[in-house]
NULUM-531682 format. One record per atom (N, C-alpha, C): residue in one letter; x, y, z. Coordinates in steps of 0.05 Angstrom, whole numbers, plus 5000, padded with zeros to 4 digits. Layout:
// NULUM-531682
AXYZ;...
This chain:
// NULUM-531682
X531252725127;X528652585125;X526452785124;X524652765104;X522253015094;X520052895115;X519353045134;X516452915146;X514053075136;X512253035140;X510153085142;X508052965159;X507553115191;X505552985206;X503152895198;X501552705206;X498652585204;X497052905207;X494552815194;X492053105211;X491352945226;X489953145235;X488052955269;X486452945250;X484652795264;X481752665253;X479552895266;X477853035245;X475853225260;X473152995264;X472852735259;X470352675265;X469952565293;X467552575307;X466552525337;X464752325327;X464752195308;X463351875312;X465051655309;X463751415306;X465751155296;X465150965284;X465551065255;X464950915230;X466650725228;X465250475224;X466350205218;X467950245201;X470150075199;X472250145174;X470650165145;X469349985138;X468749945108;X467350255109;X465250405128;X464550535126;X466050855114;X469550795136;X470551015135;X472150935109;X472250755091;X473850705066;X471450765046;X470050655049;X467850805022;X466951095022;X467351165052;X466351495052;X469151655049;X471851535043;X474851745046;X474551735009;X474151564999;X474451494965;X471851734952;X470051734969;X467351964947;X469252204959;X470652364965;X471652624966;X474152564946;X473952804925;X474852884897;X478152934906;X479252924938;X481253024948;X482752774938;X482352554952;X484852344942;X484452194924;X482752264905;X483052174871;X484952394861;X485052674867;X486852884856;X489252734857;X490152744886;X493352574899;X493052314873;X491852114883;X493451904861;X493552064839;X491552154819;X491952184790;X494052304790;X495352554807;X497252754807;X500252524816;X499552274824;X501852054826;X503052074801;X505552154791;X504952104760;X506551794766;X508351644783;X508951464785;X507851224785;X505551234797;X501751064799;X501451094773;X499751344766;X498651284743;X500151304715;X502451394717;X503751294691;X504551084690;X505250914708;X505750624710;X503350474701;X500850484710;X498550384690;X498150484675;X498250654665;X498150764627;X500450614614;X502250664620;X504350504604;X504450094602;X504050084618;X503549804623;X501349744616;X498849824606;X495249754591;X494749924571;X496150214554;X496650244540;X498750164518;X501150194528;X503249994506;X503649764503;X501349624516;X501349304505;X497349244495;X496949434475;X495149454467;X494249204455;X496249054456;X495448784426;X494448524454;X495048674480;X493648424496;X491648594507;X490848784505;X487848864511;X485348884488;X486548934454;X484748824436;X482548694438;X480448834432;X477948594431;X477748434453;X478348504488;X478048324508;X476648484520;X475448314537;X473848384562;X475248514587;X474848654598;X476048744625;X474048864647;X475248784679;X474548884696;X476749064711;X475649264721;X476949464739;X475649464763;X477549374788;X476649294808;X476549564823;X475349734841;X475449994852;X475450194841;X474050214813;X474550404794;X475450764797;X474650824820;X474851064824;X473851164807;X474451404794;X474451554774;X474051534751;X475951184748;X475351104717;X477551124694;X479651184708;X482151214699;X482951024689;X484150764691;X484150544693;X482150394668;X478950504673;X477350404649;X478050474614;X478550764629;X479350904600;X481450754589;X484350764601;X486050654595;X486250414573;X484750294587;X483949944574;X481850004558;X479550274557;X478250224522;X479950394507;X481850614515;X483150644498;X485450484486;X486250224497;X488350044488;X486549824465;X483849944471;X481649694445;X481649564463;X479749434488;X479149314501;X475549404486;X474549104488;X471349104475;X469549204493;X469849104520;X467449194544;X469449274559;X469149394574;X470849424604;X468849524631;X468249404649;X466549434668;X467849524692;X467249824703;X468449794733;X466449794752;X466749744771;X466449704790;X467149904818;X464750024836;X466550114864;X464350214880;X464750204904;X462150284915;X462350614933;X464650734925;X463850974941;X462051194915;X461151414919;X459551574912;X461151654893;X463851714888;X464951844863;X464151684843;X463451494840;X462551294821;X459651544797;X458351664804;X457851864805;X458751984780;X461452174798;X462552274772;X464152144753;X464251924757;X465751754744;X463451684713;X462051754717;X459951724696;X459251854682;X460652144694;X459252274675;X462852344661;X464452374675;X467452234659;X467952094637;X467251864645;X466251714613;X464551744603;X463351914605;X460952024576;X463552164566;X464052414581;X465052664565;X467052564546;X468652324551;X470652234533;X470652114522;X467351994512;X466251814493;X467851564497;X467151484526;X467151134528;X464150964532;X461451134533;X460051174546;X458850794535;X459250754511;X458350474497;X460050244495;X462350344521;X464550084519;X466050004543;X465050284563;X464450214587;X462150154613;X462550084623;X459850024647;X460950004676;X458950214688;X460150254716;X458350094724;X459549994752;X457049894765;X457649994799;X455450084814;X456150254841;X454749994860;X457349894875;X455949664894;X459749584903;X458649374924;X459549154937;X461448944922;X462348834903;X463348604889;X461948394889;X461648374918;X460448054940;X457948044930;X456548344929;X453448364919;X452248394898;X454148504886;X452348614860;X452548444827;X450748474817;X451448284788;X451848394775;X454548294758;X455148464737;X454748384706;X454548464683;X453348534667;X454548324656;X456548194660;X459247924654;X459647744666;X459747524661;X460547304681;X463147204682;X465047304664;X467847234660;X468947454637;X471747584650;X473347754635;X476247604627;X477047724604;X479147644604;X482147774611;X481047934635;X483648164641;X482348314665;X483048344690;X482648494707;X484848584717;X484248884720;X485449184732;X485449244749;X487149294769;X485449444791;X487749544812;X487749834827;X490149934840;X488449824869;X489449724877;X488349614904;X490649704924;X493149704927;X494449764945;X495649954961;X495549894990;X495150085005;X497050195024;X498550375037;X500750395062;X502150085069;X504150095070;X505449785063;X505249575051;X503249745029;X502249515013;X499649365024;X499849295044;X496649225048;X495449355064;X494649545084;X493249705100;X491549885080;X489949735086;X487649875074;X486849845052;X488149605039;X488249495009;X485949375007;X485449304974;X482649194964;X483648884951;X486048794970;X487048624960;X485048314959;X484148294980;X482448064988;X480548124965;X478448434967;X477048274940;X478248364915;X480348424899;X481448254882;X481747984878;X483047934899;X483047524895;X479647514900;X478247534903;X475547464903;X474647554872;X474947634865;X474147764827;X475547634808;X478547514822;X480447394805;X478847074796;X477847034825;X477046644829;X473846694813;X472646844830;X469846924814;X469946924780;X472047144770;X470847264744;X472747294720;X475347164724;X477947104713;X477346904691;X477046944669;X477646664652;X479846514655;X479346304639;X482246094648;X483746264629;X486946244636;X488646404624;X489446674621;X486746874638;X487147114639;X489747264654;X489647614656;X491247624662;X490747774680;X492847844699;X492948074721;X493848234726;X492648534724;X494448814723;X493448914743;X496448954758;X499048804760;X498548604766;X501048394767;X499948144780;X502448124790;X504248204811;X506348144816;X507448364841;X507448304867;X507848494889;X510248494910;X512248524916;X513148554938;X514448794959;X514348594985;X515048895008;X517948825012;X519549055026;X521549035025;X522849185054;X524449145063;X524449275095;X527749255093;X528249505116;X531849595118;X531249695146;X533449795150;X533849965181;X535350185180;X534050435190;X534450735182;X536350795209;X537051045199;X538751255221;X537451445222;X534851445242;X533151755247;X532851895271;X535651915284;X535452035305;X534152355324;X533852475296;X532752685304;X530152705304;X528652535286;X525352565281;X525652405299;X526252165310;X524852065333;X525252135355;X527152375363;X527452525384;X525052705384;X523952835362;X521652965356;X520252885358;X518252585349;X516452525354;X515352285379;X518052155387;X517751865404;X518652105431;X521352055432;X522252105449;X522052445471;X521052625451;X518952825458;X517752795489;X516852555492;X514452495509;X515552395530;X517352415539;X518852335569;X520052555582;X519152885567;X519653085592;X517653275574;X515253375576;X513853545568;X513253755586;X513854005585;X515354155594;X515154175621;X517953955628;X518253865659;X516653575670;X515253555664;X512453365663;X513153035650;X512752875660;X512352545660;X510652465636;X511952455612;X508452355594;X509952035582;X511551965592;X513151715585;X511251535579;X507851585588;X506251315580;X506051365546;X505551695537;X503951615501;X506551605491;X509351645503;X511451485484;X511151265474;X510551065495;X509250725493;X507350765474;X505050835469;X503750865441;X504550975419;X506251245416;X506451395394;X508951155389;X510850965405;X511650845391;X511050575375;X508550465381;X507350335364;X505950355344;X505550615331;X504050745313;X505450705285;X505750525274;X507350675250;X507350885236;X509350985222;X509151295214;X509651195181;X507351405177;X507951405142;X508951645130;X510951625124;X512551885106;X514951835096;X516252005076;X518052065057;X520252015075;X522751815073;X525651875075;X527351785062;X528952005065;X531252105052;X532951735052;X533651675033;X535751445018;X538451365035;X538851645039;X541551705059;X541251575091;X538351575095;X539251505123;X538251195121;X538051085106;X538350795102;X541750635099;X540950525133;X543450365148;X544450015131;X543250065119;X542049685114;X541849675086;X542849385075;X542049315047;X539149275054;X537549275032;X534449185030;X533848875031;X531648875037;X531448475037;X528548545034;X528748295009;X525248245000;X523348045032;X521648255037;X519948045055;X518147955052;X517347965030;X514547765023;X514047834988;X513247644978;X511847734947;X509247584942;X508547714934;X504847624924;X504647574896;X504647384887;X503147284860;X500147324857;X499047554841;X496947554848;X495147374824;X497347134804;X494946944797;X494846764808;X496046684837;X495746474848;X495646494876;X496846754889;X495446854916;X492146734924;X492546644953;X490046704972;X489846874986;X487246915002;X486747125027;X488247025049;X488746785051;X490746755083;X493146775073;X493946815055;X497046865043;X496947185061;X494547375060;X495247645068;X495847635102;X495247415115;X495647405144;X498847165139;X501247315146;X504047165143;X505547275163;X508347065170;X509347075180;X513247105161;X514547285156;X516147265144;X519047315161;X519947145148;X524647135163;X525947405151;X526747525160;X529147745150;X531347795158;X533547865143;X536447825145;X537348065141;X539048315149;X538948515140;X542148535146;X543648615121;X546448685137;X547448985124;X548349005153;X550149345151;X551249425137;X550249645121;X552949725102;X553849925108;X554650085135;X556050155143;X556350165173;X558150255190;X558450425221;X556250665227;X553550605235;X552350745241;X550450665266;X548250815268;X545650755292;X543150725272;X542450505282;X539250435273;X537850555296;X535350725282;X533150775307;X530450595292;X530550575268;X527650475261;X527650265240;X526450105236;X525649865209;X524150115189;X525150065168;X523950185138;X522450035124;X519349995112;X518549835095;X517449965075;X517649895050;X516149955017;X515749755007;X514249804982;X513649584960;X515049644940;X514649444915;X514849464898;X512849314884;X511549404850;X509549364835;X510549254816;X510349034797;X511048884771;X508348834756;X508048864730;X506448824711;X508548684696;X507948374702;X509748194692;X509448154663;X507348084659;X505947974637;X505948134604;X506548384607;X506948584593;X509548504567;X509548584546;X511048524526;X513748564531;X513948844552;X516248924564;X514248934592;X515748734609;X515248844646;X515349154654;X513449214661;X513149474674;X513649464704;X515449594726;X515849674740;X515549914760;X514649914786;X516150174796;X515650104824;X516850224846;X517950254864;X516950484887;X516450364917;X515550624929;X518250674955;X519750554945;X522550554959;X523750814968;X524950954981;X526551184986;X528851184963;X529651034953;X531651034929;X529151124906;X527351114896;X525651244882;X524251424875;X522451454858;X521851744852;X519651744873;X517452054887;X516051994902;X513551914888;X512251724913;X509251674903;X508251714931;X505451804932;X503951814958;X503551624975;X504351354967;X504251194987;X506751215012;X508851314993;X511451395014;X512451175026;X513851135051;X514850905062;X513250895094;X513850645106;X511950605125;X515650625152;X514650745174;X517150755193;X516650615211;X518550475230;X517350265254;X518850355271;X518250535285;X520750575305;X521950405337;X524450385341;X525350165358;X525250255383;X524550165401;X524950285435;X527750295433;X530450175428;X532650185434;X533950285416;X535650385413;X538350555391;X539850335387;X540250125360;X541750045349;X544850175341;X547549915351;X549650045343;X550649905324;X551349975302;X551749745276;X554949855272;X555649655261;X558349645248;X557549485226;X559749655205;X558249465172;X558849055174;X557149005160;X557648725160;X555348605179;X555348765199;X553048685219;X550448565216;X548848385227;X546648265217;X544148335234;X542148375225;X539748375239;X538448125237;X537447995243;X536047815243;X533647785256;X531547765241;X528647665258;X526547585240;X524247665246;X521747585231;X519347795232;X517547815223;X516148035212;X512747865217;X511947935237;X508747745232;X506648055222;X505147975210;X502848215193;X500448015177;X497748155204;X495447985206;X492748205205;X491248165195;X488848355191;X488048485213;X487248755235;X486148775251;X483048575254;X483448385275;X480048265280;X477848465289;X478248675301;X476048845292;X475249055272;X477849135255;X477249325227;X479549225214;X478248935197;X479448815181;X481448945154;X481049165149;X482949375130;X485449555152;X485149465174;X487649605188;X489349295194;X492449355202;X493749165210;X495149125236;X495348905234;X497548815271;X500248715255;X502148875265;X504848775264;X506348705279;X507648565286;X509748405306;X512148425293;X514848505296;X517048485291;X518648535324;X520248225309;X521248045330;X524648075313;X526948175329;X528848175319;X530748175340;X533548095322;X535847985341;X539048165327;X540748245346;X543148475327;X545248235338;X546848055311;X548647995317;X551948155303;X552948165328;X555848435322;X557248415348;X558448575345;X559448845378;X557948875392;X556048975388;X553849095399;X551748905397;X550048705408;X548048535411;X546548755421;X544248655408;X541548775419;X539048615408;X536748585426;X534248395422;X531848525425;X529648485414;X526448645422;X524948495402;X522348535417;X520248465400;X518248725405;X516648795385;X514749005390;X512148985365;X510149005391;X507549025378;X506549285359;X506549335331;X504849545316;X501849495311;X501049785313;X498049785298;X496949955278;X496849915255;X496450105234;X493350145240;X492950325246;X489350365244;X488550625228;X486650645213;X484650845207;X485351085220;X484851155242;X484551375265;X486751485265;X489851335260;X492451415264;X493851425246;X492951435217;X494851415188;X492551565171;X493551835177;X491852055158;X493652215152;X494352265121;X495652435121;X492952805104;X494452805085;X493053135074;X490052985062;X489652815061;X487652605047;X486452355059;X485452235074;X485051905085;X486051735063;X486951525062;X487351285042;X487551085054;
């Protein structure tokens, strides 16, 4: 399993989330990371470039434009207008981006809010937009997507992507969680057994290895995003997970996966450990107890994942599970994805 620790956070104030999401997007650092995704962004080039005959002569919005990647894309597929949209400061250079590559008369930025600002259109026939974030939703721009979808969607339009799901297993990581959890119950000689109790509710975001996945995969939720709501993002989901071999679970595994259904040919890709890498990586949940599996074995439980009520772009997770086998074992445990504790070489 490849880790890579969080940075600490060097700031001494405390910016509201929206604050610390519009001010992590104006630094040129994690527009580099995605564009350098080639998994991300070749998956939207391929999927809004090779189906050029459904962006022809249409209207489009790009929801979070960043950079403007995404805009280009779609006037270079012959899209008539394409308008993005985003409110951090790179918006900026995003302008002067599309000058240099002569979109300058077929695109339109606009630097604002969604909720606030008027845009130059009252209805597109195609909206874009990479909104998703560390398990797919932490920190995602999913909510206002479906707000641009209901707002500014013609009847019949389409959605790139429009098609999402998460997916969760149970790993064998005995040594990184000896490194990072379990660490904390003798520091050198010393009692620190309390930030075990936290560092084990933290989820960890990073790269692992395929190999130490104990478990077939099980779809836990999928999002339609032409027919998704905002309380669809606060759910409660069942999962069934069985052993495919004699091993020890220490942690729950979760990724997504992306579909651009609608495409002449479906475009796909995957942020799975069976896949190529993308910076989103996989999300780790680690267990207070050491699972003993024998193949065949079942996990069973449920998965609750609800917006933080005070920094509505971070999440609360609850996973509630049951080991039926040889070996029975039960727990429920509280996660918190927050801002402050999921930084890797970049904020996202």
């Amino acid at each position: 399993m490849s880790h890579h620790p969080a940075a600490a956070s060097s700031s001494t104030a405390a910016p509201t989330s929206s604050d610390y999401y519009a001010d992590s997007y104006a630094h040129f650092g994690i527009h580099e990371e995605m564009l350098k995704d080639t998994v991300r962004t070749g998956s939207y080039r391929n999927a809004i470039v090779n189906n050029a005959h459904l962006f022809k002569g249409k209207t489009v919005l790009d929801v979070g434009c960043g950079t403007g990647i995404l805009s280009m894309f779609a006037a270079k597929a012959g899209a008539k207008h394409v308008v993005g949209i985003d409110m951090s400061n790179i918006l900026d250079q995003a302008q002067k981006i599309i000058e240099a590559n002569g979109f300058a008369d077929c695109i339109t930025l606009v630097k604002g809010k969604l909720e606030e600002v008027e845009l130059p259109l009252q209805q597109f026939d195609i909206i874009v937009s990479e909104w998703m974030g560390y398990f797919l939703l932490y920190e995602s721009m999913l909510d206002t997507v479906l707000l641009a979808r209901d707002k500014y969607l013609a009847p019949g339009g389409l959605m790139f992507p429009d098609t999402a799901a998460i997916y969760l297993a149970a790993i064998e990581d005995q040594e990184y969680k000896d490194e990072k959890i379990n660490f904390w119950e003798n520091v050198y000689g010393f009692d620190y057994s309390c930030i075990r109790e936290i560092a084990l509710r933290e989820p960890l975001v990073d790269v692992v290895d395929v190999r130490s996945v104990v478990t077939d995969p099980f779809m836990l939720k999928e999002i339609n995003l032409l027919t998704a709501k905002k309380e669809d993002l606060t759910f409660t989901a069942d999962f069934n997970l069985k052993a495919s071999r004699d091993d020890l679970g220490h942690a729950f595994l979760a990724w997504f996966d992306i579909t651009f259904a609608c495409c002449h040919k479906p475009v796909r890709f995957s942020t799975g450990p069976h896949a190529k890498y993308t910076h989103w990586k996989q999300t780790v949940f680690y267990l207070k107890d050491t699972l003993t599996l024998q193949t065949g074995d079942r996990i069973k439980g449920s998965l609750k994942c609800e917006p933080n009520p005070r920094n509505n772009r971070d999440l609360l997770i609850e996973i509630d599970y049951k080991v039926d086998g040889k070996f029975p074992s039960m727990d429920k445990i509280d996660y918190s994805m927050c801002v402050f504790v999921i930084q890797q070489q970049f904020p996202i």
